[in-house]
C-alpha positions in Angstrom: 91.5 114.6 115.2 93.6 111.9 114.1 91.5 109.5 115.9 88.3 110.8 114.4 89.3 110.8 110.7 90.7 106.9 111.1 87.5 105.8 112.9 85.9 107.7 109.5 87.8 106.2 107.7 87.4 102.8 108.9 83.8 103.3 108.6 83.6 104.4 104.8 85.9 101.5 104.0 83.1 99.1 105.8 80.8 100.6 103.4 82.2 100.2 100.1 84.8 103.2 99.9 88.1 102.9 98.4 90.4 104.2 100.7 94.4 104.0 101.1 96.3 102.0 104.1 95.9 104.2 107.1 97.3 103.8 110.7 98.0 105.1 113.8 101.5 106.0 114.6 102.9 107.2 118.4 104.1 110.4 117.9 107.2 109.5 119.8 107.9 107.3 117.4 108.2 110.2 114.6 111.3 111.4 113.1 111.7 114.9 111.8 108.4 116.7 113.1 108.1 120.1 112.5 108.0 122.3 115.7 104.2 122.8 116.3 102.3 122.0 119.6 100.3 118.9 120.3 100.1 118.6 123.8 97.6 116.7 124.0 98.0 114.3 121.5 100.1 111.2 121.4 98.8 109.3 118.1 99.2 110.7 114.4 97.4 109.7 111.6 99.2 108.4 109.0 98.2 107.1 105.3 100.5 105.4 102.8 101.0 107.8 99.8 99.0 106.8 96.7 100.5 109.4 94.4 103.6 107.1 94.2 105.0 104.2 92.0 108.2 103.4 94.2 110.4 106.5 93.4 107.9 107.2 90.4 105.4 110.4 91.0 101.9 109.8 89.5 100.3 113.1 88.5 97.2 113.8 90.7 94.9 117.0 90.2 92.1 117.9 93.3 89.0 119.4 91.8 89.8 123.2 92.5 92.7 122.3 89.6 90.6 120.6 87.6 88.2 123.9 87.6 90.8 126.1 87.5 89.5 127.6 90.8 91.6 129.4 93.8 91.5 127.6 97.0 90.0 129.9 99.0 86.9 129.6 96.1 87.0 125.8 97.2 83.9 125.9 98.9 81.7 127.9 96.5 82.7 127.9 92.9 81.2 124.4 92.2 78.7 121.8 93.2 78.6 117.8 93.7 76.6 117.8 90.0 79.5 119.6 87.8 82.1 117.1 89.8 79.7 114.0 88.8 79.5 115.4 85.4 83.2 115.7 84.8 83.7 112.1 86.6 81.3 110.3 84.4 82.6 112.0 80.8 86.0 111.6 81.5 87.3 109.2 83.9 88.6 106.0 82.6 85.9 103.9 83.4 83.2 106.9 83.8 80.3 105.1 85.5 82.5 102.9 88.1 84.2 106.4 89.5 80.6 108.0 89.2 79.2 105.2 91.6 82.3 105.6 94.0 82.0 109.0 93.7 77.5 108.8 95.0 79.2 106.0 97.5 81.2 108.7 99.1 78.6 111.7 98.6 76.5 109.5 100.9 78.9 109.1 103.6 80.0 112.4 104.1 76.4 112.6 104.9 76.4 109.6 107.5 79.2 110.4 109.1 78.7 114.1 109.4 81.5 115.9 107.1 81.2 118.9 106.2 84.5 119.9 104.7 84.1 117.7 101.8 85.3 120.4 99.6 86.8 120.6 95.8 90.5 120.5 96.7 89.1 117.1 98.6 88.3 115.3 95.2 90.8 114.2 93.3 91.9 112.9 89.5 94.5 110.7 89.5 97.0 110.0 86.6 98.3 106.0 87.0 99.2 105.8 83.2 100.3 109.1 83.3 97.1 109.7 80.5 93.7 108.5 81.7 92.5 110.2 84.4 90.1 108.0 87.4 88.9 109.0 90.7 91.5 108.8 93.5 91.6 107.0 96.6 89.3 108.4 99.5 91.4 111.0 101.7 90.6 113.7 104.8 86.9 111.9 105.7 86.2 113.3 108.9 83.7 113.8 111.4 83.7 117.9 111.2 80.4 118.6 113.3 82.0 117.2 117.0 84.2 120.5 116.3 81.4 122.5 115.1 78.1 123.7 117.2 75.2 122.8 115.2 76.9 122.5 111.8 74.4 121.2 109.7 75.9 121.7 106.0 77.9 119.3 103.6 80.6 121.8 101.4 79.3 121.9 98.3 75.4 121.7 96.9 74.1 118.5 96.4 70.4 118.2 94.7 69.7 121.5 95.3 70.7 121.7 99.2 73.3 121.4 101.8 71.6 120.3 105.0 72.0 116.5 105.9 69.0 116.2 108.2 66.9 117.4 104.9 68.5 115.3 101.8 67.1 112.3 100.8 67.1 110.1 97.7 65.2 112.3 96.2 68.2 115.0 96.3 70.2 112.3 95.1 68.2 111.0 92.2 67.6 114.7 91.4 72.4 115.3 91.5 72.2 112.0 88.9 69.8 113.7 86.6 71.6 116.9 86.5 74.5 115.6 86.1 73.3 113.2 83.8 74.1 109.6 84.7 71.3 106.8 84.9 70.0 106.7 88.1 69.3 103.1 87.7 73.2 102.6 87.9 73.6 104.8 90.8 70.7 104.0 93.2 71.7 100.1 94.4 75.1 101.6 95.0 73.6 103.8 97.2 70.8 101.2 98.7 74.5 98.9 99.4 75.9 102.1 101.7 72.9 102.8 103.9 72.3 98.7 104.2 75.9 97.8 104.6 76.0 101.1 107.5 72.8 100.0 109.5 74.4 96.6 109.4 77.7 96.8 110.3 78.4 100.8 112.0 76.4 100.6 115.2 78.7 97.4 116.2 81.8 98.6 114.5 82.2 102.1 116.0 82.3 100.5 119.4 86.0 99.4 118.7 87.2 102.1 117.0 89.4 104.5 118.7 87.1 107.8 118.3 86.5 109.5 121.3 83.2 108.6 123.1 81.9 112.1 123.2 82.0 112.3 119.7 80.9 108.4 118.9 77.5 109.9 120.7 77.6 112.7 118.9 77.8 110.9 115.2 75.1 108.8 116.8 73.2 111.5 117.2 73.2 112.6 113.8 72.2 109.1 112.5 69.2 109.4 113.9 68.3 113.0 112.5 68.8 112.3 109.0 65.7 111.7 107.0 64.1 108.2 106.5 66.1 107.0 103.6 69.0 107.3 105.2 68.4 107.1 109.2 70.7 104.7 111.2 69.3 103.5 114.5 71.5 104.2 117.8 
């Protein structure tokens, strides 16, 4: 796992996504682990805190918060459109977050994540008053641990199944939630051009293992059209 969400990671930073400084860490080179098993792994995954300001906390609030929802409802008490919606009326800078926010909608999609739940979204506080989108966290390649997984979490232009959404889902999430498509479509042109261009070369180094590099390979080239990556 840890080497499949930092070669996701690496991925949706290639791609536009805001994400925090991540490594990989030896585990024998950890202090203070708690006493669980890991016998077969020797790497951790490790990303710098953004909820900090030195010693300073900065308040951050996930989206089943934000809802006032219970986290076992994380999965189906909301969709992508009421998230967009809240993003885009409220956020600091409303339409920036909103086209990070349909950045990272679509590469869930490419790279095959279906746990991108509510508790997964976050507001964060830097003023301690306005809130903005947070940094990208826990993108991960869920389906090489699921058979035929097939679903993102939450509804997204009226469905759930990757190999069926399209722009068309996408242009329909904008209208519902109701920011301009116009501002939200190049954004989302710039992902899918920027992942043809650069993923198919990129994964090759990254430290995923090369069952599942076949695997998300696979699923590039079962999405629909708009968004298929060749092999």
């Amino acid at each position: 796992v840890p080497l499949n969400e930092y070669t996701a990671m690496k991925l949706a930073a290639l791609v536009g996504i805001d994400i925090p400084e991540i490594k990989l860490v030896e585990l024998n080179k950890l202090d203070n682990l708690p006493q669980i098993n890991l016998p077969n792994e020797k790497l951790a995954f490790a990303i710098k805190r953004f909820d900090r300001d030195g010693d300073v906390r900065i308040h951050m609030e996930d989206f089943a918060q934000v809802l006032v929802k219970y986290p076992h409802e994380k999965y189906n008490s909301a969709n992508y459109e009421q998230i967009a919606r809240i993003i885009y009326g409220f956020s600091g800078d409303g339409l920036a977050d909103a086209q990070q926010f349909a950045r990272r909608l679509l590469v869930n999609i490419l790279l095959a994540n279906g746990d991108a739940h509510l508790k997964n979204w976050s507001l964060i506080y830097s003023d301690q008053i306005t809130p903005r989108l947070s940094l990208a966290y826990d993108i991960v390649t869920t389906s090489v641990y699921i058979d035929d997984e097939r679903h993102f979490a939450l509804n997204l232009g009226k469905t759930k199944e990757w190999h069926d959404v399209s722009l068309a889902n996408f242009q329909s999430w904008a209208g519902r939630a109701e920011i301009p498509w116009r501002a939200i479509k190049p954004h989302l042109d710039d992902v899918i051009e920027r992942a043809r261009n650069l993923w198919p070369d990129a994964i090759k180094d990254l430290p995923m293992n090369e069952a599942h590099k076949l695997k998300l390979k696979d699923h590039w080239g079962n999405l629909q059209e708009d968004f298929r990556i060749n092999k």
